[in-house]
N, CA, C and O of each residue as an XYZ file, in Angstrom:
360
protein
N      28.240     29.199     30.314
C      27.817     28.779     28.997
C      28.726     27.651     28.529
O      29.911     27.636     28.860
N      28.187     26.709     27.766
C      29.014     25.396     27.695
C      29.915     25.816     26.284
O      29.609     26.950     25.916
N      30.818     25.248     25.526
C      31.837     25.498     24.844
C      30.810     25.230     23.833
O      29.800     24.539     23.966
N      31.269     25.969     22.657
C      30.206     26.153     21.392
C      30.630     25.122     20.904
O      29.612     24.479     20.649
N      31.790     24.340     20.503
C      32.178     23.383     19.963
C      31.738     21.888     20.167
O      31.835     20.961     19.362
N      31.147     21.884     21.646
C      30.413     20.803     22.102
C      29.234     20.357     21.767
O      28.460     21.313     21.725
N      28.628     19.204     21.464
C      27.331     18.550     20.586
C      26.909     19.200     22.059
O      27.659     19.608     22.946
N      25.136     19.149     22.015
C      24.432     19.005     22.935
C      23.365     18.281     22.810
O      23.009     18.080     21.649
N      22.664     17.769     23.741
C      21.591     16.713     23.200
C      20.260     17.892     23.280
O      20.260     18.768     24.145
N      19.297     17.778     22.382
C      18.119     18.507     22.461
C      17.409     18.575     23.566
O      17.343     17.617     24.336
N      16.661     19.953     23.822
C      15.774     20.196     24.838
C      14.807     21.009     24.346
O      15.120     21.777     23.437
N      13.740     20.999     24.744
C      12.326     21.365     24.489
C      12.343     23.097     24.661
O      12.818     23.714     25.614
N      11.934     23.450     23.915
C      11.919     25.143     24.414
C      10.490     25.992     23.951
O       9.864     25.763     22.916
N      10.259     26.667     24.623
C       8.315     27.242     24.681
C       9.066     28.475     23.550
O      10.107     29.127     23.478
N       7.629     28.262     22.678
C       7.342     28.989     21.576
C       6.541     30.356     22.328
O       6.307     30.228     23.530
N       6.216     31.356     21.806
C       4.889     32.586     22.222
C       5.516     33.386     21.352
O       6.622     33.241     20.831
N       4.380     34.618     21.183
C       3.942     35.298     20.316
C       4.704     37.112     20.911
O       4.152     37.397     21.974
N       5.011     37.449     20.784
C       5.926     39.080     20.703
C       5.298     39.967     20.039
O       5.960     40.150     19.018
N       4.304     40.691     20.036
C       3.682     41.195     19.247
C       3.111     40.581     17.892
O       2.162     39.803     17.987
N       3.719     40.934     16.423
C       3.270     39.951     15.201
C       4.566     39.320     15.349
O       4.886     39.072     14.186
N       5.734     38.814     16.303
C       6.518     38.125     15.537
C       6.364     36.806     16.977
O       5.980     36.855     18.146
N       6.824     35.893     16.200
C       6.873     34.309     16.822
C       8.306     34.617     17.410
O       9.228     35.019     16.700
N       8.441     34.346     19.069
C       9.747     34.395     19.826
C      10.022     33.014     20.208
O       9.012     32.311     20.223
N      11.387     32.286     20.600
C      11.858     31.376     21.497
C      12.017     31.475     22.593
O      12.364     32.633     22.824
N      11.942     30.677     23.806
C      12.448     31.279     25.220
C      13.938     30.231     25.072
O      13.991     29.027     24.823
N      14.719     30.912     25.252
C      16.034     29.967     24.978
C      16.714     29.520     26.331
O      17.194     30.352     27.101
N      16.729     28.440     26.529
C      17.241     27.895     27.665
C      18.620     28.123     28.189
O      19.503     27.781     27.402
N      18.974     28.566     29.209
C      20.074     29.306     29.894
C      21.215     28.345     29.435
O      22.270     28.952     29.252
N      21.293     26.656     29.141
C      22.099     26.418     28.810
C      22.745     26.659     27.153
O      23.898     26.651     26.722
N      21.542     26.848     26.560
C      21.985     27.474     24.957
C      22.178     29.030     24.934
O      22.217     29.673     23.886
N      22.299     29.586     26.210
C      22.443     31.390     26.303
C      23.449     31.844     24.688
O      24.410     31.356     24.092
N      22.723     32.791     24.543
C      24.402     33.013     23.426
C      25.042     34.372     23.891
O      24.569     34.706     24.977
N      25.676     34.975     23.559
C      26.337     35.929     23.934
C      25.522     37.109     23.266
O      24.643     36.873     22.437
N      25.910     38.611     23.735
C      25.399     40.112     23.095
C      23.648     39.790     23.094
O      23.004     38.927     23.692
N      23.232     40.843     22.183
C      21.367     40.844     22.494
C      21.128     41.025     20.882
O      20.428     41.954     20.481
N      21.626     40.267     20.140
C      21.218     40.436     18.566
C      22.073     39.146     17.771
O      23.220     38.775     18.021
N      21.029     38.539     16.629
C      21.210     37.245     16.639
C      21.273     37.283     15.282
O      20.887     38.399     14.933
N      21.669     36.390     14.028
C      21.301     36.168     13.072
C      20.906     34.609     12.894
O      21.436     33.566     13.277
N      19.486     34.972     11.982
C      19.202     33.867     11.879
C      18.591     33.542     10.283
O      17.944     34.375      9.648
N      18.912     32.242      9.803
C      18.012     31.606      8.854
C      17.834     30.076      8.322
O      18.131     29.208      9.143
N      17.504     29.763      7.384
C      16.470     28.289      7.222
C      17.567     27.685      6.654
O      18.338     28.283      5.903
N      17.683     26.461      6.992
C      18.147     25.056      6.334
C      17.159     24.239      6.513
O      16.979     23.848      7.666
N      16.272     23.767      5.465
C      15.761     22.756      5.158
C      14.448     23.157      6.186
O      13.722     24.127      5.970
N      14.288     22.231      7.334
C      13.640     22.983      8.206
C      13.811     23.063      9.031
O      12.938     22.956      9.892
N      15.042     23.302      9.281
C      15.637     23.630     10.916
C      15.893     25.268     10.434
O      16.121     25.681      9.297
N      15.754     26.158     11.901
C      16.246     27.181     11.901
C      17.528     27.256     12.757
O      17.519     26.695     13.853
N      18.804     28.013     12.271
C      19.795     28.154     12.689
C      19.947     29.653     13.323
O      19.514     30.638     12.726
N      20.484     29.716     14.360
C      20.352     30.770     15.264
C      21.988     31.160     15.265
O      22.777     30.230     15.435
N      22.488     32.464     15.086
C      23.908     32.558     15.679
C      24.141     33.801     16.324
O      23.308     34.656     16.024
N      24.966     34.136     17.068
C      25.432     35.059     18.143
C      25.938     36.558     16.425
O      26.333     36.213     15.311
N      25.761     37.675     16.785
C      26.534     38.475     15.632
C      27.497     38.805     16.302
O      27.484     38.962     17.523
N      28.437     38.946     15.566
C      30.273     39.109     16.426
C      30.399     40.035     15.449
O      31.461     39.821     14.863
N      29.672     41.207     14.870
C      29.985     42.256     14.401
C      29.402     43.806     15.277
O      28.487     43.496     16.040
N      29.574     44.628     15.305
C      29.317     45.699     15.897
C      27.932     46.199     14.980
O      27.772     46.252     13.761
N      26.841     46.603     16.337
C      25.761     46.974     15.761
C      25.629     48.128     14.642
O      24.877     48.213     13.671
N      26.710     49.052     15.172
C      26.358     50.859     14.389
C      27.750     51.263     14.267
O      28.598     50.564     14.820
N      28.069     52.212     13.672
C      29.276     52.858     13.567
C      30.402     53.454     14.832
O      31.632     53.478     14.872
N      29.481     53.842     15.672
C      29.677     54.085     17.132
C      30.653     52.966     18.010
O      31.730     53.138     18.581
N      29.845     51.827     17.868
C      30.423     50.233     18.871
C      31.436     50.332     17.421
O      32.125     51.335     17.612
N      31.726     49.872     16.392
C      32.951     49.560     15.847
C      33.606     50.252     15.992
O      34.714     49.774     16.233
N      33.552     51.911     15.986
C      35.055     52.630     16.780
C      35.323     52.445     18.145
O      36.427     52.713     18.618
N      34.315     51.971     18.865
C      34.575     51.661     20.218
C      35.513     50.629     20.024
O      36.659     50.791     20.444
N      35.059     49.159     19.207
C      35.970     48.138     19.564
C      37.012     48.393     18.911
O      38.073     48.056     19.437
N      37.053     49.049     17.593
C      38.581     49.416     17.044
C      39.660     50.443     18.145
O      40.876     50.251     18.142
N      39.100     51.373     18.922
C      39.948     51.781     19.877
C      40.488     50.463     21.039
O      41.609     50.454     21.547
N      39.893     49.879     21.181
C      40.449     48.650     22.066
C      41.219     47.806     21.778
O      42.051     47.249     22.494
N      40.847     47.575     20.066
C      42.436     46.649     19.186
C      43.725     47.253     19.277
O      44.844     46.809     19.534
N      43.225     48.508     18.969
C      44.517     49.655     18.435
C      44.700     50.777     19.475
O      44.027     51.806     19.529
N      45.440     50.520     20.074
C      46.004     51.092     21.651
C      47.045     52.957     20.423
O      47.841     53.042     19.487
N      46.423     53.759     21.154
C      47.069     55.150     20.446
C      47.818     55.398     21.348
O      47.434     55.420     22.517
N      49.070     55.642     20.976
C      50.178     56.251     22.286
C      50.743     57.131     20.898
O      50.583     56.884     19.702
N      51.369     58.104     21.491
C      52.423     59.207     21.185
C      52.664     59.319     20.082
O      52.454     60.307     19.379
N      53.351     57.869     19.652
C      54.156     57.638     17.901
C      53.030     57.164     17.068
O      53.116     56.728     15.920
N      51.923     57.308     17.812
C      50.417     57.071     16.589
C      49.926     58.274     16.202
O      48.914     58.392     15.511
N      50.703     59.335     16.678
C      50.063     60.878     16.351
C      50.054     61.267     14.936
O      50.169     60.251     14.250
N      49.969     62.281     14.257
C      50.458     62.776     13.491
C      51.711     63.938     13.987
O      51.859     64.759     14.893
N      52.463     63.455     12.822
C      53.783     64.155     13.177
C      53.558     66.064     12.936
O      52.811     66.507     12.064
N      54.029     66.588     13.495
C      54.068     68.382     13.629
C      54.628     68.766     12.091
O      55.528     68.215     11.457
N      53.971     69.648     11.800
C      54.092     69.945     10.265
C      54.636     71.550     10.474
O      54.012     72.380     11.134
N      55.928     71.815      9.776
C      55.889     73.017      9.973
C      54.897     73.834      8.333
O      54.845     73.508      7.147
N      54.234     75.038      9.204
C      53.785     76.067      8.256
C      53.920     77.345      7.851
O      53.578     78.468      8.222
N      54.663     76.712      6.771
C      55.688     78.024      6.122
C      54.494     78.723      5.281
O      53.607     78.109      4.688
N      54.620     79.878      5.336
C      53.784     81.095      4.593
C      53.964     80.797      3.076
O      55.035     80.466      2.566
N      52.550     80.985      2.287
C      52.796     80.650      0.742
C      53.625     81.910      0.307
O      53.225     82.800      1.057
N      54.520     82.398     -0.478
C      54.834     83.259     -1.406
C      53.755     82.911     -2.968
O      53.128     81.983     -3.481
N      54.190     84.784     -3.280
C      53.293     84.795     -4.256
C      54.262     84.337     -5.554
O      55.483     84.208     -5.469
N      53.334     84.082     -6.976
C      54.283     83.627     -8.025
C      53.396     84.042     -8.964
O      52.213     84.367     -8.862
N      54.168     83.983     -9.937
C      53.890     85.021    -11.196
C      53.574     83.709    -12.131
O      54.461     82.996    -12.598
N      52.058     83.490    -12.344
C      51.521     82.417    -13.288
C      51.838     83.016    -14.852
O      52.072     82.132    -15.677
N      51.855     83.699    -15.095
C      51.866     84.623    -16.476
C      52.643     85.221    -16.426
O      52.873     86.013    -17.340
């Protein structure tokens, strides 16, 4: 995939129909990354972008376990549990 930062010169890409919605076939050199896109209107160009957020609650603890490495001193520390005594409210 070429560097996102790079202009590219336009290329032609086939329109068709997906059930009721209008699809692009996107040319391997504009591939974007993951399988979910956001998109909307300027003027009348449509702008297409890659989502770099996690689909569901599930994938964001996935990728938050991969930021945040848990070893030993990420535990919770041992609590001792001392027995309540009783007390005289009145």
């Amino acid at each position: 995939m070429p560097a996102q930062s790079m202009p590219s010169r336009p290329k032609e890409a086939k329109l068709f129909r997906n059930n009721r919605s209008q699809a692009v076939r996107i040319p391997v050199e504009f591939e974007l990354p993951g399988n979910r896109v956001l998109i909307h209107r300027e003027g009348s160009k449509l702008i297409i972008e890659p989502v770099t957020r996690p689909a569901n609650i599930v994938e964001l603890l996935a990728d938050w376990r991969k930021e945040i490495p848990i070893g030993p001193e990420d535990q919770f520390p041992t609590i001792e549990d001392i027995p309540s005594q009783p007390e005289d409210l009145f």
